[in-house]
Phi, psi and omega in degrees: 000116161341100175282186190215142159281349184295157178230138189218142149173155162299126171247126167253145157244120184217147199165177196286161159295139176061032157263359160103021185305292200268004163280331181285336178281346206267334185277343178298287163325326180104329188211163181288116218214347248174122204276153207225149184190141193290350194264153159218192229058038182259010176230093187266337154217166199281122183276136144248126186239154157241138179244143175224124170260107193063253172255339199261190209200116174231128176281114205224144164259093171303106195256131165308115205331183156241163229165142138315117184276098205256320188223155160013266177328279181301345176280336179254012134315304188280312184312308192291326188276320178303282191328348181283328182272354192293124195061023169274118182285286177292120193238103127335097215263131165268145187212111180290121179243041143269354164297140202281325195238128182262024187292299176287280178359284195300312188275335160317310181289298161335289210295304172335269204319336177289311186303300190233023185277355146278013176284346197076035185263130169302159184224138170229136145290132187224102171240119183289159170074049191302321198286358183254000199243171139268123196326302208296351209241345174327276172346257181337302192267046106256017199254329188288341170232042157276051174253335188267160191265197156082316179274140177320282206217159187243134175201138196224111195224159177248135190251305168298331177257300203140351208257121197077056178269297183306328161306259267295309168340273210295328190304333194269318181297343209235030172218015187256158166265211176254135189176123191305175179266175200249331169246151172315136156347135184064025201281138187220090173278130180233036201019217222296157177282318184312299181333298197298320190278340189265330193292315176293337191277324182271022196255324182268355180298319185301291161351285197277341192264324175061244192270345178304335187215124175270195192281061182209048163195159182204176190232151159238115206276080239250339196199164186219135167211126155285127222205156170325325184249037155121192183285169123264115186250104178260110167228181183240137175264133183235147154255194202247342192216146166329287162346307172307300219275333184275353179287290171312326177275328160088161164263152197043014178113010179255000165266002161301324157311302176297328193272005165295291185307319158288329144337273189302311152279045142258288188312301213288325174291315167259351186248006147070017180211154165293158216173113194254139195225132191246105177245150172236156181238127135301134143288131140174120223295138184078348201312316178320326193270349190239134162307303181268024146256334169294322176306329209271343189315302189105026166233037188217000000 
């Protein structure tokens, strides 16, 4: 085999809900690619984006937090996050250590590590939100998980400031192997497009409704059409009860607005072209519950 200076490889970031995965994916990548939100369990499926650093060429997956499953939904949440690690040469454990108690942090890092440190995956620990802790309290919560055998590097980053990102980078290019790439140059995937345009729309349903509408919505992406004045984006936000639909549509029509209206210049801001976004709201009841809705979801 020819060698190369070149560098190729998988990376998964995996970790608790709201530990800061796709704020870390979106600063690694340069742009948001990953819908990013204060609630969590908002990254319902695992993203592939590719970034080229220099010779190397890193593939990186955002796998949907992991988590005790109660329902449907979260038992085929956890299958997708699992399935994220299979042919990952890196597997990034992400750990929010602003949390005052690291007890699941800690049990979590374990099971990851139990699991797949014989897979041939390099394993990193990354604990995230350093700009949240207080220096007197640093030390200490991050000396509980130099306890593991098995992991490459241990690293303490801000993901929301920027800061020490770059170690974690370069640490991730030097832990890939040498291997020409697998994709064309410059390559920026953000897999089916539909998804993807349904993935920016639901970052804002969460955003404006917050606790108001629980996790028993999602958007769909029903059409794409091109016209003299620009893209058209037709989608449906669907919920699970009337009660939902009317919270979203909002009075007379104005949080619907908002999240069009924020939607659409967020798209029109990464996809660099004009766009017009047509949102509908849907009922339907149980969705959680039908397989080939989840299928139509983007989440099988």
């Amino acid at each position: 085999m020819e060698e190369t200076s070149q560098r190729f490889g998988f990376v998964t970031l995996c970790g608790a809900p709201n530990a800061g995965k796709s704020t870390l994916l979106n600063r690694l990548v340069g742009e948001k690619v990953t819908a990013v939100s204060s609630k969590p369990q908002t990254t319902r499926v695992n993203v592939l984006c590719v970034k080229e650093f220099d010779e190397a060429q890193v593939a990186f997956i955002d796998s949907p937090g992991l988590f005790a499953p109660a329902t449907d939904l979260g038992r085929l949440l956890r299958k997708h996050s699992l399935q994220a690690f299979k042919g990952a040469d890196v597997v990034a454990i992400v750990i929010d250590l602003s949390h005052p108690r690291q007890e699941e942090n800690l049990a979590l890092t374990d099971k990851i590590i139990q699991r797949y440190a014989d897979k041939g995956s390099k394993l990193m620990v990354v604990l995230n939100k350093i700009d949240l802790v207080k220096k007197a309290d640093l030390v200490a919560r991050a000396a509980l998980f130099q306890r593991f055998d098995g992991v490459q590097d241990f690293f303490m980053i801000s993901a929301e400031m920027g800061e020490h990102v770059d170690d974690f980078q370069k640490a991730l290019v030097e832990a890939l192997p040498q291997h020409s790439w697998e994709y064309p140059p410059q390559s920026d995937l953000k897999g089916d497009l539909k998804t993807w345009l349904a993935e920016q729309t639901r970052e804002k349903v969460f955003d404006f409704l917050r606790e108001e509408i629980p996790y028993q919505a999602y958007v769909e992406t029903l059409s794409l059409q091109e016209a003299e004045d620009g893209l058209h984006i037709y989608q449906n936000i669907v919920v699970a009860k009337e009660s939902q639909k009317r919270v979203v549509i909002g009075h007379k029509g104005a949080m619907i607005k908002q999240i069009g209206q924020a939607s659409r210049k967020d798209l029109i801001h990464q996809l660099r072209r004009r766009l017009h976004l047509h949102l509908l709201v849907k009922v339907q009841p149980q969705w959680m519950s039908r397989p080939q809705t989840l299928r139509d979801a983007g989440l099988v």
